[in-house]
C-alpha positions as CSV (number, residue, x, y, z in Angstrom):
1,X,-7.2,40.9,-14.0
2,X,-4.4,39.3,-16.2
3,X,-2.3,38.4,-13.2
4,X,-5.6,36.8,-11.1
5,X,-5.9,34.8,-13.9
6,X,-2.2,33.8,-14.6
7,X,-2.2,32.4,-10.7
8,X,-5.7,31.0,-11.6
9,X,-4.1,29.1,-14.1
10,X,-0.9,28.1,-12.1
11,X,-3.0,27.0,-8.9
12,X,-6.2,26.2,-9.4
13,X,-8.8,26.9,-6.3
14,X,-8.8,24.0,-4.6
15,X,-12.2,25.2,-2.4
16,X,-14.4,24.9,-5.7
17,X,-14.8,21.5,-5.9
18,X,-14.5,18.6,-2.7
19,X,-12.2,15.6,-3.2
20,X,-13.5,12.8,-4.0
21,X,-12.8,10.6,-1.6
22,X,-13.3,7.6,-3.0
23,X,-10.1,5.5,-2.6
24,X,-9.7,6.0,1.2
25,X,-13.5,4.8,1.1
26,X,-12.2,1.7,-0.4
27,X,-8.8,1.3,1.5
28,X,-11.2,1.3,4.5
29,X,-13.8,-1.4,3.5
30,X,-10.7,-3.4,2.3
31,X,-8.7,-3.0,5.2
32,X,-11.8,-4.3,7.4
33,X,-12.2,-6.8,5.4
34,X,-8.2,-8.4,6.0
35,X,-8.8,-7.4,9.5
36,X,-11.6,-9.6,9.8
37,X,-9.6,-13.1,9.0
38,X,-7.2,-12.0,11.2
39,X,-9.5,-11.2,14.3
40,X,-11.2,-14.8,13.3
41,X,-8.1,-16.7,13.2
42,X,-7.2,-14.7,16.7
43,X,-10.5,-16.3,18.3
44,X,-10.1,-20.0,16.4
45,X,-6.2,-20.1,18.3
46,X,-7.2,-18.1,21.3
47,X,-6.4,-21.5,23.7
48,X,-3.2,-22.4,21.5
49,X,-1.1,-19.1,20.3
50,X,-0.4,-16.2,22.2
51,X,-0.6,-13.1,20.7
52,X,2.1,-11.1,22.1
53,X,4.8,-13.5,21.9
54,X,3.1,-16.2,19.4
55,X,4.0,-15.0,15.3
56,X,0.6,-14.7,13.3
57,X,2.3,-17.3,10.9
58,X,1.3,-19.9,14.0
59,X,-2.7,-19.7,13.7
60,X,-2.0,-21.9,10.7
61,X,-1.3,-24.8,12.6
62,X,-4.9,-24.0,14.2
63,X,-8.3,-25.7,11.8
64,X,-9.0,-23.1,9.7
65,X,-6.3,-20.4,10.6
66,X,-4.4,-21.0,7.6
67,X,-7.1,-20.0,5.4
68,X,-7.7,-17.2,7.3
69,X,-4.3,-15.9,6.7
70,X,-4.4,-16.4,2.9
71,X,-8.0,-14.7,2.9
72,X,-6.4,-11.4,5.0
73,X,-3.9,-11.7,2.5
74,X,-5.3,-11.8,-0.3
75,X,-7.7,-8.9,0.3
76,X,-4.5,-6.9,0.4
77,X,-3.4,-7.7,-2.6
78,X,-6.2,-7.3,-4.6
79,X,-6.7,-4.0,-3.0
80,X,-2.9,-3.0,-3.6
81,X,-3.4,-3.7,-7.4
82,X,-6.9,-1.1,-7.2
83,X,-5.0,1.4,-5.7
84,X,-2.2,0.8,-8.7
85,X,-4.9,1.4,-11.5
86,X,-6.4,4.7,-9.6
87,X,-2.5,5.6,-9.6
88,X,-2.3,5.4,-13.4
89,X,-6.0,6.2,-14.1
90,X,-5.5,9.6,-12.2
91,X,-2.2,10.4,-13.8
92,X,-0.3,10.3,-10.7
93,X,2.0,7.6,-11.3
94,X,4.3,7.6,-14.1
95,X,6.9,4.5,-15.4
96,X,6.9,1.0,-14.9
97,X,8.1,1.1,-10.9
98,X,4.8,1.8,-9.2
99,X,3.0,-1.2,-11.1
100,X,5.6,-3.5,-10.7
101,X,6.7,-2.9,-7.0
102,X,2.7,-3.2,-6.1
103,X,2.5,-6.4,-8.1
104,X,5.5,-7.7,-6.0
105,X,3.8,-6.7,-3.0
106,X,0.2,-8.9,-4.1
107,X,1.9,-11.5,-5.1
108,X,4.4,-12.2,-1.8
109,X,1.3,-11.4,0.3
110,X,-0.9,-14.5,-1.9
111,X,2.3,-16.5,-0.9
112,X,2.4,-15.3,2.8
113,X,-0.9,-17.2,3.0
114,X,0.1,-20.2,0.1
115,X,2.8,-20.9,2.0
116,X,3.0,-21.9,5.8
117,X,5.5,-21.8,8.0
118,X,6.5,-24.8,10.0
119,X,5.4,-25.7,13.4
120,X,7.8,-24.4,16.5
121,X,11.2,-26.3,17.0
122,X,11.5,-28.0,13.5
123,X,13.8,-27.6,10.6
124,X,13.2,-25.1,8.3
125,X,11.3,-26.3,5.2
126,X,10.7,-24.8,1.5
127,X,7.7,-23.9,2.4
128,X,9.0,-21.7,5.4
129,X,11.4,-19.9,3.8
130,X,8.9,-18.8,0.8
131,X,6.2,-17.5,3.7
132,X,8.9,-15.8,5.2
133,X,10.8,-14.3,2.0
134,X,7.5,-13.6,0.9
135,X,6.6,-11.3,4.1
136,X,9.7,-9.7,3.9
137,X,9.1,-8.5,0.2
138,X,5.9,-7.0,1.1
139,X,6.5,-4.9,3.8
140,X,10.0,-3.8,1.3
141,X,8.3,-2.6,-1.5
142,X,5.6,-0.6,0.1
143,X,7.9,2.5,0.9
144,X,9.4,2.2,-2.8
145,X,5.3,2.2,-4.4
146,X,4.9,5.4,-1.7
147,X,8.4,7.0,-2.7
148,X,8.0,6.6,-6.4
149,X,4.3,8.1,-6.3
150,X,5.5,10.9,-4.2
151,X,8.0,11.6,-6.5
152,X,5.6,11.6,-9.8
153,X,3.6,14.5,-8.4
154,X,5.4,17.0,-9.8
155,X,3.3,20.2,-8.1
156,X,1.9,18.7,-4.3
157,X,-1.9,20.4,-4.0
158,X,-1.8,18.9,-0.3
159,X,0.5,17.3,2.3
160,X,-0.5,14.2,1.4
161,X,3.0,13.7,-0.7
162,X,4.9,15.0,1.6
163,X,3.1,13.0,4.3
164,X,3.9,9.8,2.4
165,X,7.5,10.3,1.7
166,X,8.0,10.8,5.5
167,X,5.4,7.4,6.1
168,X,7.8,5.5,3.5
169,X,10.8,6.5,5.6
170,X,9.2,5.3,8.9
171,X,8.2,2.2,7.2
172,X,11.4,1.6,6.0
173,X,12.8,1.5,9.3
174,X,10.0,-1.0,10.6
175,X,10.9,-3.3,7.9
176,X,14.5,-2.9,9.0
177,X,13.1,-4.5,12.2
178,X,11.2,-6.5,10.3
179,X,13.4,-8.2,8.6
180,X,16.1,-9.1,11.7
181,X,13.0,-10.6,13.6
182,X,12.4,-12.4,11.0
183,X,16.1,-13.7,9.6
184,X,16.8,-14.8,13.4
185,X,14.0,-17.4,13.4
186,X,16.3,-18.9,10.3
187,X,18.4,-19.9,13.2
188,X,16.5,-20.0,16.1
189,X,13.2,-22.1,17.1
190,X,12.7,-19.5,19.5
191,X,13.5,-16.0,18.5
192,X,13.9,-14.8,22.1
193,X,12.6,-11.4,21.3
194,X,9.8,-10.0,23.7
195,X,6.2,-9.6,22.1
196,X,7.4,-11.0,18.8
197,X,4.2,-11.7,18.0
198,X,2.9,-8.2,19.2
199,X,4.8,-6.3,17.2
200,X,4.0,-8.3,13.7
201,X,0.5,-7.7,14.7
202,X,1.0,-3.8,14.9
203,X,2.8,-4.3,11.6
204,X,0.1,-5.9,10.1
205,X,-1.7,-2.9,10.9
206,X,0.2,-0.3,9.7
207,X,0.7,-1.7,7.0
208,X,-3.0,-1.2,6.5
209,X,-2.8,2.2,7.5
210,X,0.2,2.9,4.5
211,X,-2.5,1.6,2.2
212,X,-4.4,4.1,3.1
213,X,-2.5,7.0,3.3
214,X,-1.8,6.2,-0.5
215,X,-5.2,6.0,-1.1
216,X,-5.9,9.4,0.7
217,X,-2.9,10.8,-1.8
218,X,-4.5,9.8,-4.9
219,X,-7.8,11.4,-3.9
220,X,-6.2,14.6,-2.7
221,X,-3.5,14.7,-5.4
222,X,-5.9,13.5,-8.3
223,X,-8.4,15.2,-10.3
224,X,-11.5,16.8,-8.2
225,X,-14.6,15.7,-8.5
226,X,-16.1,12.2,-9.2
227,X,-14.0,9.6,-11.3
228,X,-17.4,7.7,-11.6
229,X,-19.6,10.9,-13.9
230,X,-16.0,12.3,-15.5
231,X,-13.2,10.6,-17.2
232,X,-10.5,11.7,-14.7
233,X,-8.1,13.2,-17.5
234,X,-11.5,14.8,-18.6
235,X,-10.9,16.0,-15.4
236,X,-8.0,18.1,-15.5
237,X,-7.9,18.5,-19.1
238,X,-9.0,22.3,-18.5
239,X,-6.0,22.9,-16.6
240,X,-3.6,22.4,-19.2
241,X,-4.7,25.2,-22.0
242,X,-4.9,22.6,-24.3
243,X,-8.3,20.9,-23.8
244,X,-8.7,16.7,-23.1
245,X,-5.6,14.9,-22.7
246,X,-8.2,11.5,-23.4
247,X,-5.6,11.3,-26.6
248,X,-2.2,11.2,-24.8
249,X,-3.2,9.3,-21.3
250,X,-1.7,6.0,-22.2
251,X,1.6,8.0,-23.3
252,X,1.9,10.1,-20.4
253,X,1.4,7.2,-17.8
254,X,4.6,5.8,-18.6
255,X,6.8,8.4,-20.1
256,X,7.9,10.5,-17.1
257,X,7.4,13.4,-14.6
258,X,3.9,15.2,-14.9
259,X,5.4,18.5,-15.3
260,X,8.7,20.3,-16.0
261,X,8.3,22.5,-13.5
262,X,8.5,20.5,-10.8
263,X,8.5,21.8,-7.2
264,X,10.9,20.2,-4.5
């Protein structure tokens, strides 16, 4: 009996209480949301920019497509910030990098949409380079947000960490490509490249996609049950030996690894 209850104590059953899945609920109705500007903005520009060799950046020289842009933009950024306080709330993340890499990522995606690009053929304006800069910081600092969480969880209770250090990999090589579509239209009017515009669309939605797989992470790697009846710590106060960590949450958010006894 003392040894079922030692691994009791060490790995909880997982099978007694459901995930709540309540932040993939809300990277979904989020991610429909962006999705919806952009499928808007694809019908407003259907006659003027192609979208397999046409960038989405074009649709704002269609009425209304700019604001379409910002709107899908702007979505994403308010959601990466909910994800960021469910990180903390939870106890997953730890430090000052998850928080400030996501508020990167809000902010260059507000300017994404603040900022225009310029029309086809012209010289590069202020205004281009910020939209540009601006999409190139977001789509860098969503593998270091996905790394740093992974990283925090000191004993996984799913793939879902795992899962996310190999997304933040993949992503970092689409940003890799990213980033030389993007620095060759510095120089060039015309990029050249072959369903340009295709593959920022696809990017668009995996970056969507990332967002969720965080969100899927926190529910599976975060206290069971629902966040909305139970404090979360109250959560997994139980755990620890020691009764409600309520006391200590703000302390333990931004002090370091959740355990010593972390497992690579």
């Amino acid at each position: 009996m003392t040894v079922v209850t030692a691994d009791l104590g060490e790995r909880p059953d997982q099978s007694m209480a459901s995930p709540d899945p309540r932040n993939t609920r809300t990277v979904s109705w989020f991610g429909a949301t962006a999705l919806l500007p952009m499928i808007t903005a694809h019908v407003l520009g259907a006659s003027v920019v192609d979208p397999v060799l046409d960038p989405i950046s074009w649709y704002a020289f269609v009425p209304g497509g700019g604001e379409m842009i910002l709107a899908g933009g702007v979505v994403l950024a308010v959601l990466g910030l909910i994800l960021t306080v469910r990180m903390y709330r939870t106890g997953l993340a730890v430090g000052l990098v998850p928080a400030g890499t996501m508020i990167v990522y809000a902010i260059a995606m507000v300017l994404v949409g603040a900022f225009p690009t310029d029309p086809p053929g012209t010289d590069a304006s202020l205004s281009a380079v910020i939209h540009r800069v601006s999409a190139a910081t977001a789509f860098c600092v969503l593998p270091v947000v996905g790394l740093s969480l992974e990283r925090s969880i000191a004993r996984p209770r799913s793939a879902f960490p795992r899962a996310l250090r190999s997304a933040a990999g993949a992503l970092g090589v689409a940003v890799g490509l990213f980033l030389v579509i993007h620095l060759s239209l510095v120089y060039l009017a015309d990029s050249g490249i072959a369903a340009f515009g295709l593959i920022e669309r696809v990017g668009f939605v995996i970056m969507i996609a990332y967002l969720f797989l965080l969100g899927a992470t926190i529910d599976r790697e975060g206290p069971d049950g629902a966040h909305d009846e139970i404090g979360p710590l109250d959560a997994v106060g139980p755990l620890d030996g020691v009764g409600s960590l309520d006391g200590a949450s703000p302390a333990l958010a931004f002090s370091g690894p959740r355990s010593a006894d972390r497992v690579e």
